[in-house]
C-alpha positions in Angstrom: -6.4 23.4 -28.4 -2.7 21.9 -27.5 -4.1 18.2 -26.4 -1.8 15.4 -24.8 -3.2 12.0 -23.7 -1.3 11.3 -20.2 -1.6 8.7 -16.9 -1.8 10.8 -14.1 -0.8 9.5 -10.5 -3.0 9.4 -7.6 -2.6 12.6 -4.9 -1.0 10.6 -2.4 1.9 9.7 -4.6 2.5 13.0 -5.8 2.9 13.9 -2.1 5.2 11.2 -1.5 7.3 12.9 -4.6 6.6 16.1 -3.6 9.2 15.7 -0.1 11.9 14.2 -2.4 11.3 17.2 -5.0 12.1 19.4 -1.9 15.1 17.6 -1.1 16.6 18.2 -4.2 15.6 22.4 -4.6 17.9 22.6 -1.8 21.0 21.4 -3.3 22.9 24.2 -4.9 22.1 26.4 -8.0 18.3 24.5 -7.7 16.7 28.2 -7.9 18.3 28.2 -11.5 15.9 25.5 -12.4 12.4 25.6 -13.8 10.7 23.7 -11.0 7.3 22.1 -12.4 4.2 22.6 -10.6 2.8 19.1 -8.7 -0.6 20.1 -10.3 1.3 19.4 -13.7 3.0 16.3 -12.7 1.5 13.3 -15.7 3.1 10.6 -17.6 2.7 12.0 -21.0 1.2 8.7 -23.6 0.6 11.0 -26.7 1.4 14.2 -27.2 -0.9 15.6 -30.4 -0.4 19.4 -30.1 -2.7 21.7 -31.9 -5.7 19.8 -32.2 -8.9 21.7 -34.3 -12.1 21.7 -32.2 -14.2 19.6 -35.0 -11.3 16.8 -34.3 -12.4 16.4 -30.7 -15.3 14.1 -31.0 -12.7 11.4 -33.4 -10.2 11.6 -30.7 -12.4 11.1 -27.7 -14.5 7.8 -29.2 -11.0 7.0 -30.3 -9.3 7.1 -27.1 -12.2 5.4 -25.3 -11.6 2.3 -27.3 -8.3 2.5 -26.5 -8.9 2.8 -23.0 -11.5 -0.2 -22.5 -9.2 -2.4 -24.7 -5.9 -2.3 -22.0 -6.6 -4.2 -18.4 -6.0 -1.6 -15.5 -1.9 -2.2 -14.6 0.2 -1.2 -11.7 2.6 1.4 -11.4 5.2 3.6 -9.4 7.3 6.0 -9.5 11.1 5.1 -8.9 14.7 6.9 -9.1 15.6 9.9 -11.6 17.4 10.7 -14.6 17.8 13.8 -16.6 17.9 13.9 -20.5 21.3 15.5 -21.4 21.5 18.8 -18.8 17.9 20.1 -20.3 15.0 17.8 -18.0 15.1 16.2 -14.6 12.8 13.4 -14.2 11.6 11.0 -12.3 10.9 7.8 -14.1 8.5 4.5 -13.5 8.5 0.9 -12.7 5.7 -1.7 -12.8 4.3 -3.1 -15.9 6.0 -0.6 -18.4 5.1 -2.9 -21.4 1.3 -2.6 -20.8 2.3 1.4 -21.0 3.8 1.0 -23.8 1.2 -0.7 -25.1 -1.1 2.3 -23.7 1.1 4.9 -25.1 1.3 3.1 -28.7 -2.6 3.0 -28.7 -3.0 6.4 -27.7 -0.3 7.9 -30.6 -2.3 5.6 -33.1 -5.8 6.9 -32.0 -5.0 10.6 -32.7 -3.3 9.5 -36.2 -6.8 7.5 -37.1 -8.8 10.9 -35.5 -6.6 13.0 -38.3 -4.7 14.7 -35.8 -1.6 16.4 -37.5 1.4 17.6 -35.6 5.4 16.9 -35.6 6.0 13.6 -33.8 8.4 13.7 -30.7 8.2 10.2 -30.8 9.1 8.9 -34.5 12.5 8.2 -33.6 12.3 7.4 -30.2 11.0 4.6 -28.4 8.5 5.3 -25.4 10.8 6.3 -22.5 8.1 6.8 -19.6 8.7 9.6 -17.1 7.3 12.4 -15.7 9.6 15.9 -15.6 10.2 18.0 -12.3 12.4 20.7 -14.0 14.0 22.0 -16.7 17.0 23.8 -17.0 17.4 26.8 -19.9 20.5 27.5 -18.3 24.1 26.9 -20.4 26.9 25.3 -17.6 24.5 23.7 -15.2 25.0 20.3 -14.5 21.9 18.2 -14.0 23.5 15.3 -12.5 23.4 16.0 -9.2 19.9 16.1 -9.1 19.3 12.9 -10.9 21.4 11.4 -8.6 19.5 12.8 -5.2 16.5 10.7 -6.7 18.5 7.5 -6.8 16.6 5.2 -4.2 13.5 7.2 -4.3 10.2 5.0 -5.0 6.8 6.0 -4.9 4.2 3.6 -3.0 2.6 1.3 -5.6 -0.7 2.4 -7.6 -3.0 0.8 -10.0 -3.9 2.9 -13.4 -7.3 2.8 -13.9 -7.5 5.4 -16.5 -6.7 7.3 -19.7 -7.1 10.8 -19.4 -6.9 13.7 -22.2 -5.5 16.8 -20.8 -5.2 20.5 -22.4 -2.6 22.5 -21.8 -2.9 26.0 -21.2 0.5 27.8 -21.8 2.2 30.3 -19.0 1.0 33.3 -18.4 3.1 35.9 -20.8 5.4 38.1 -18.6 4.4 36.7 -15.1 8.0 35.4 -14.1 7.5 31.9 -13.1 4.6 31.0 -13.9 4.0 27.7 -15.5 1.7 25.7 -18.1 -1.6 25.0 -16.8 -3.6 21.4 -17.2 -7.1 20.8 -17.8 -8.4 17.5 -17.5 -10.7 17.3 -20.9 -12.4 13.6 -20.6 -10.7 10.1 -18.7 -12.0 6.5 -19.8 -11.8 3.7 -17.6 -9.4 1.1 -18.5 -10.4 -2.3 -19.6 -14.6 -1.9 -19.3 
């Protein structure tokens, strides 16, 4: 199974992102992006990859101590960026430390359930964010679709949860269709 640990925001913020997401397919060349789906929209903690069923149980107890060590923190979403012209994204403001905290807790519990994979994050510090498309497109610009987030800002939330989430890959040779999530387990924060 290709596992992730992620923060997912509530439906009413994902509606709020949703209109400015609409905003910005209407600027030009937007139908040359890979819009992502508001059922996939998740702050990624951990990314662990292929994951072996008999590892399952390790990570899960694992995670849940994770989970009831960190308090519940507030979050929301605010502005945009893009990561060179590959990923537009929105990013997120609010106690970012106690994330990173979250995130650092999550990446160690799959390394202490013996979860192997290739580490997206050895050389990079956590950057949280959650993407709304991706370009495979050589000459496109993203810029102008970071910028048409600038000033955009969710309405506050409080994460109450750690969630472990499967992801299903697209559907081979149906044009436009997208990875599916599956919600495997959540633990309460801080209980």
């Amino acid at each position: 199974m290709r596992l992730f640990a992620a923060v997912l925001p509530p439906g009413s913020v994902l509606t709020e992102l949703s209109a400015a997401v609409a905003r910005l397919k209407a600027l030009p060349e937007a139908d040359r992006l890979r819009w992502t789906g508001h059922e996939g929209w998740h702050f990624t903690l951990a990314f662990y990859g292929e994951v072996a069923d008999d590892l399952l149980p390790e990570l899960a107890e694992r995670l849940a101590r994770a989970a009831r060590r960190q308090a519940p923190y507030e979050l929301r979403i605010m502005d945009g960026g893009r990561f060179d012209d590959r990923v537009v994204w929105v990013g997120a403001e609010g106690e970012l430390e106690v994330m990173r905290k979250l995130a650092d807790s999550a990446e160690a519990a799959g390394r202490r359930a013996g979860v192997t994979r290739d580490s997206h994050r050895t050389h990079r510090p956590y950057h949280p964010h959650l993407t709304i498309a991706r370009n495979r497109i050589e000459r496109l610009h993203l810029a102008p679709f970071a910028d048409g987030l600038d000033g955009f800002e969710s309405s506050p939330w409080t994460v109450r949860e750690l969630a472990l989430m499967r992801s299903h890959p697209p559907t081979p040779g149906v044009r436009g269709s997208q990875p599916h999530y599956e919600k495997l387990a959540s633990w309460p924060l801080g209980h």
